[in-house]
C-alpha positions in Angstrom: -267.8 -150.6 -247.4 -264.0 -151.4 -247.5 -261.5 -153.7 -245.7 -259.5 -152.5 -242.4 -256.4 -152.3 -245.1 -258.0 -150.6 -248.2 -256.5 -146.9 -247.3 -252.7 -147.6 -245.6 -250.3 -150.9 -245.5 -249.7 -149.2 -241.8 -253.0 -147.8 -240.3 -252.4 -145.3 -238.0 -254.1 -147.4 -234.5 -254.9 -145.7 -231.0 -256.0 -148.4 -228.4 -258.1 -146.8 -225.4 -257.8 -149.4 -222.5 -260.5 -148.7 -219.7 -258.1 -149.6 -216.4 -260.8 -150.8 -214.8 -262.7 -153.2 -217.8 -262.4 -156.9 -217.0 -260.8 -159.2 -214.6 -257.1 -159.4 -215.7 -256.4 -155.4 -214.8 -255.6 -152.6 -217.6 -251.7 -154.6 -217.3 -252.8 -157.8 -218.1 -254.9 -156.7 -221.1 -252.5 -154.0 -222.1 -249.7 -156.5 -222.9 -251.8 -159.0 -224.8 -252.5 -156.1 -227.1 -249.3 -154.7 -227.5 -248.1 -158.3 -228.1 -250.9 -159.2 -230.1 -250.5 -156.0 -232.9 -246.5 -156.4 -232.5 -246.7 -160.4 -233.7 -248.9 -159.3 -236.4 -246.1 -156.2 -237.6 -248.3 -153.2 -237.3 -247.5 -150.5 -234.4 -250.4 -149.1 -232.4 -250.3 -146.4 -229.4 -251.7 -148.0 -226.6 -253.7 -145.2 -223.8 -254.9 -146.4 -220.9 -257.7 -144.8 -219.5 -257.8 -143.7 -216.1 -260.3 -145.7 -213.0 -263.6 -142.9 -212.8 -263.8 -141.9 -216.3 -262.6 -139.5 -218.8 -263.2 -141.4 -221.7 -264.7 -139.2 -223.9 -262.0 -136.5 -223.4 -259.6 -139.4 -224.1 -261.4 -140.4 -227.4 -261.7 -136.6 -228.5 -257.8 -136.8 -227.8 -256.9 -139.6 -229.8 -260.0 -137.9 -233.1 -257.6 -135.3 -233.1 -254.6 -137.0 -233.6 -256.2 -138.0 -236.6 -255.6 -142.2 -235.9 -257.3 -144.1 -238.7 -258.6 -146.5 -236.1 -259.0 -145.7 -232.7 -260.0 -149.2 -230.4 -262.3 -149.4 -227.4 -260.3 -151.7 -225.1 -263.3 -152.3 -222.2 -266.5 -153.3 -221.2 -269.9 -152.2 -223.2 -269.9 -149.0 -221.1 -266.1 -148.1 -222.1 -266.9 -149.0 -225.9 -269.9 -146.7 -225.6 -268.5 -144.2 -224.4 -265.9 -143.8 -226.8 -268.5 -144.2 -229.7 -270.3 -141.1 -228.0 -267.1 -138.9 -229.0 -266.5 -141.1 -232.6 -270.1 -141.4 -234.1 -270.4 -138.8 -236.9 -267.1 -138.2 -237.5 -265.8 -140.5 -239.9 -263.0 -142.4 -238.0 -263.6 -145.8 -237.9 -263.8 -148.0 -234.7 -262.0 -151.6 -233.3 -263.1 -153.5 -230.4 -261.7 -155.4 -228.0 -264.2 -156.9 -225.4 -262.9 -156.9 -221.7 -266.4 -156.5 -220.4 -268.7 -158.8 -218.1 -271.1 -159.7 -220.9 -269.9 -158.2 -223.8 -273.4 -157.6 -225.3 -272.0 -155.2 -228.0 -269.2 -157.3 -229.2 -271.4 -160.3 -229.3 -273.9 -158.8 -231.3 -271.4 -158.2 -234.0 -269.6 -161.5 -233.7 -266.4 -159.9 -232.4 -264.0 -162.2 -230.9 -264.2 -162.3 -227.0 -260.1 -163.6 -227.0 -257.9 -160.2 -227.3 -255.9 -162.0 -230.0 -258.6 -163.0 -232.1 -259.9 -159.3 -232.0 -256.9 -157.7 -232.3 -256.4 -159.9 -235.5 -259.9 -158.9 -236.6 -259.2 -155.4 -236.0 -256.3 -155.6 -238.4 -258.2 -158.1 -241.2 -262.0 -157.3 -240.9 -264.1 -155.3 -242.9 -266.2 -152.0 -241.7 -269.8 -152.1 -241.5 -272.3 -149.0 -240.1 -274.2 -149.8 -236.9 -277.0 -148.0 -235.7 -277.0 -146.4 -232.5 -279.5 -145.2 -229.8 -279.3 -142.2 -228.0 -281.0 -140.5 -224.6 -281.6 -137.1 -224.3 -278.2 -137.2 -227.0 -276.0 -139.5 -224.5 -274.6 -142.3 -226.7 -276.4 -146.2 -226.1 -275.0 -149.4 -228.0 -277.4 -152.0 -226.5 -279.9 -150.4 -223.9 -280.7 -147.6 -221.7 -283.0 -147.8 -218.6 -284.8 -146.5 -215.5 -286.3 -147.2 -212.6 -284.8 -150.6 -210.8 -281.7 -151.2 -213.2 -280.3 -148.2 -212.0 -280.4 -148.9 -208.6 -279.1 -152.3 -209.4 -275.9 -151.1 -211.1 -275.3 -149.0 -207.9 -275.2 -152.0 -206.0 -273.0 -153.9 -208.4 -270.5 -150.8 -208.5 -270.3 -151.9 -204.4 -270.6 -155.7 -204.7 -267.8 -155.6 -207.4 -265.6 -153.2 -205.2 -265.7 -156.0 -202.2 -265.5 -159.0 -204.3 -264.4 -158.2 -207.9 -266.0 -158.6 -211.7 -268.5 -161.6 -211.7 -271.7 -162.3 -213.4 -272.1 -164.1 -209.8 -271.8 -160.7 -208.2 -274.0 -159.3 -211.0 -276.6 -161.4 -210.6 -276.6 -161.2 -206.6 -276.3 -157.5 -207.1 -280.0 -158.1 -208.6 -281.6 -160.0 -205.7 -280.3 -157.5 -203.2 -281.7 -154.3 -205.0 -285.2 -155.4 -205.8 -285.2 -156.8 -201.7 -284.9 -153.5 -200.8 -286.4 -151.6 -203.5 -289.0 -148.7 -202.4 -291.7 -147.5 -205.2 -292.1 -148.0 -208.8 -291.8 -144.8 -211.4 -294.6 -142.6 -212.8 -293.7 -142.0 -216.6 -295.8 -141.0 -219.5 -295.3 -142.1 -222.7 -295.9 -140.9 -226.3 -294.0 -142.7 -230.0 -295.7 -143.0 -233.0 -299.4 -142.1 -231.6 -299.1 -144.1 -228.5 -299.4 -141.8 -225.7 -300.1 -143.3 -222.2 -299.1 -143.0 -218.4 -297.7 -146.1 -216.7 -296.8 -146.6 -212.8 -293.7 -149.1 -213.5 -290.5 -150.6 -211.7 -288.8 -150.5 -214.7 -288.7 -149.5 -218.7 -286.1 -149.9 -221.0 -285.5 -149.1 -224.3 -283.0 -151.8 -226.7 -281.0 -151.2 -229.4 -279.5 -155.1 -229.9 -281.3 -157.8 -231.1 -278.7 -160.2 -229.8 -279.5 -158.5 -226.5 -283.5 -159.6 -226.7 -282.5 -162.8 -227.7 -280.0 -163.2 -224.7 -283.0 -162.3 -222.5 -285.5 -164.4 -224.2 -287.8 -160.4 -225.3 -289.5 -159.9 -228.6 -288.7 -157.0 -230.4 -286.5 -157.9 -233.0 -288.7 -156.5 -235.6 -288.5 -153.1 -234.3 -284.6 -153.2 -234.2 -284.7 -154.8 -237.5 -286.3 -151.5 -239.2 -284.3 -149.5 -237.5 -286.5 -148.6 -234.6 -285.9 -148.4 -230.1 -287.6 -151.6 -228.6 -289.5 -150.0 -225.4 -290.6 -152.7 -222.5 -292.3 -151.0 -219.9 -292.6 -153.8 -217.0 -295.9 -154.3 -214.6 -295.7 -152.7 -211.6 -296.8 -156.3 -209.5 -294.7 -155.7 -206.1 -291.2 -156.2 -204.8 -291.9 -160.1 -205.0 -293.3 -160.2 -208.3 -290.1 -158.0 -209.6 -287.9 -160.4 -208.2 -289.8 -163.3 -210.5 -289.7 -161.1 -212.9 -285.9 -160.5 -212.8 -285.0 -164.0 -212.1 -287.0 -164.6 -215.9 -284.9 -162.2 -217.7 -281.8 -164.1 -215.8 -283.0 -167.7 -217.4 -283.9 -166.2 -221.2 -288.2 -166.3 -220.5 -289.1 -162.9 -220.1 -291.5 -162.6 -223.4 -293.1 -165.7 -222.2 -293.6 -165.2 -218.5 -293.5 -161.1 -218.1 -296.3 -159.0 -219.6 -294.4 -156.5 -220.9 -295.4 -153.4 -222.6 -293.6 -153.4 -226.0 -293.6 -150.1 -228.0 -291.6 -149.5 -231.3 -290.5 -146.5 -232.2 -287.4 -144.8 -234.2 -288.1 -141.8 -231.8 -289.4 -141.5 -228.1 -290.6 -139.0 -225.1 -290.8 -140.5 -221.3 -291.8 -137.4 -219.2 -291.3 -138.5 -215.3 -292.7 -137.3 -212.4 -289.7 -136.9 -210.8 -287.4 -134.0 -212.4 -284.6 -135.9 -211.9 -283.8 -139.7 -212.2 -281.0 -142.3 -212.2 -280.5 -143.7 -216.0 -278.4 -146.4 -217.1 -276.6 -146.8 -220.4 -274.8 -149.9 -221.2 -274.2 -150.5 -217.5 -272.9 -147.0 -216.6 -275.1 -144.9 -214.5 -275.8 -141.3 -214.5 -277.9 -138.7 -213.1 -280.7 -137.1 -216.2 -283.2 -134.5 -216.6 -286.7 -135.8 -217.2 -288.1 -135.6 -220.0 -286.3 -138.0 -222.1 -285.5 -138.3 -225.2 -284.7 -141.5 -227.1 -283.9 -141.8 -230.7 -282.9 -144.4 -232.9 -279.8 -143.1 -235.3 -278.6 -145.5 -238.3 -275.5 -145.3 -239.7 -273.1 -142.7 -237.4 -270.9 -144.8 -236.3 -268.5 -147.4 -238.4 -267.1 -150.4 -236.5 -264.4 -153.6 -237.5 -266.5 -156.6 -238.1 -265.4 -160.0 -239.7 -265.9 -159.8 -243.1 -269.1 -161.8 -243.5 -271.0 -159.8 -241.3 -273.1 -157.6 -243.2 -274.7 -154.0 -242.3 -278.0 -154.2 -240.6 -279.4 -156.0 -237.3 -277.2 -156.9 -235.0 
């Protein structure tokens, strides 16, 4: 483990900026950066990622430029989507959090003000983090079927008619589970537990600070280096909509009986072929059966310096 400085008195720095992360625009948050790495003496080549994707080609672009550091400028969906292309290959990563919640940043005690993390980037120390992965598609903090799905594809409109709140988030919830039509059919097998559940909703977590967050058990599994899998009780369109206003106020563990499995490796087989999955807020179509693995030590992040390796 060495500091951000070890290798070069001038790391070579790439900054992917998602143009659509955050409230203040890609030109607000671009010139913060700039400003913040210019006050501090050290150049970096600022790329701003176009609305609708294309991160992963950009991160592959910026790999093979060979940048020491390449930053995810975004929202837990940008920064996972750049670790996607980086994990396994060596180059180490920098974040600055423009997301919503963050959950990723958080977790690692990563500055939420772009000039503190900009200053961390160039002063911290790099630390492994574990990752999780679906059917090989990159996941920081969770990936999920059934009603989150749906939900994000009501935020994506919510957000589009009245901007980035967690307002608009949290309406975005209530409206999706009001008109919601029928739970999943998913069978699951980790470890030896193999059983078929009829469920709104399972997710599998990869962030203790997450759990915490949203008041879940679990930590143990993330803790040893294992997928937290919640499976939720199929009890009605009502009963989801207690159930989501729990997770909202931090009392899931002690109000929704959950189905908790731990496992560094998991298969959900579907009924239907193909489903809606979300990954760190981003939404995308899958083929059932899914696979989700827990992977240590593939990807290498700036943290502060007292932050050690290990649950996040």
């Amino acid at each position: 483990m060495t500091d951000a400085h070890t290798t070069k008195d001038q790391p070579h720095i790439c900054v992917l900026i998602n143009a659509s992360s955050g409230k203040q625009g890609a030109d607000g948050a671009r010139a913060r950066i700039e400003k913040a790495f210019q006050s501090a003496g050290t150049p970096a080549e600022i790329r701003v990622l176009a609305k609708g994707g294309q991160i992963s080609t950009s991160a592959q672009g910026a790999l093979d430029d060979e940048f020491d550091i390449i930053v995810a400028a975004g929202g837990d969906g940008t920064i996972a989507g750049i670790a996607g292309t980086l994990r396994g290959n060596g180059t180490v990563m920098g974040i600055v959090p423009l997301g919503t919640f963050n959950y990723f940043a958080r977790s690692l005690d990563i500055p939420e003000d772009i000039e503190s993390a900009v200053e961390l980037i160039l002063n911290g120390a790099q630390r492994p983090v574990p990752i999780g992965t679906i059917n090989g598609h990159t996941f920081l903090n969770n990936a999920s079927l059934g009603a989150y799905p749906a939900i994000l594809r009501t935020r994506e409109e919510t957000y589009r008619k009245w901007g980035r709140s967690r307002l608009a988030a949290y309406w975005s919830v209530l409206v999706t589970l009001v008109t919601l039509r029928r739970p999943l059919k998913i069978h699951i097998e980790a470890d030896g537990y193999a059983r078929t559940h009829r469920t709104p909703l399972a997710f599998a977590v990869n962030n203790a600070f997450q759990l915490r967050q949203m008041g879940l058990e679990g930590e143990e599994h993330i803790a040893a280096g294992r997928l937290a899998l919640f499976v939720a009780p199929d009890t009605g369109r009502w009963g989801m909509l207690k159930n989501a206003a729990m997770l909202a106020m931090g009392r899931a563990q002690r109000d929704i009986p959950f189905d908790l499995i731990g496992a560094k490796q998991i298969t959900i087989t579907a009924h239907r072929k193909r489903n809606d999955v979300a990954c760190d807020g981003e939404r995308s179509r899958m083929r059932a059966p899914f696979d989700l693995r827990a992977i240590p030590d593939e990807l290498t992040v700036i943290v502060p310096k007292d932050r050690q390796a290990g649950t996040r």
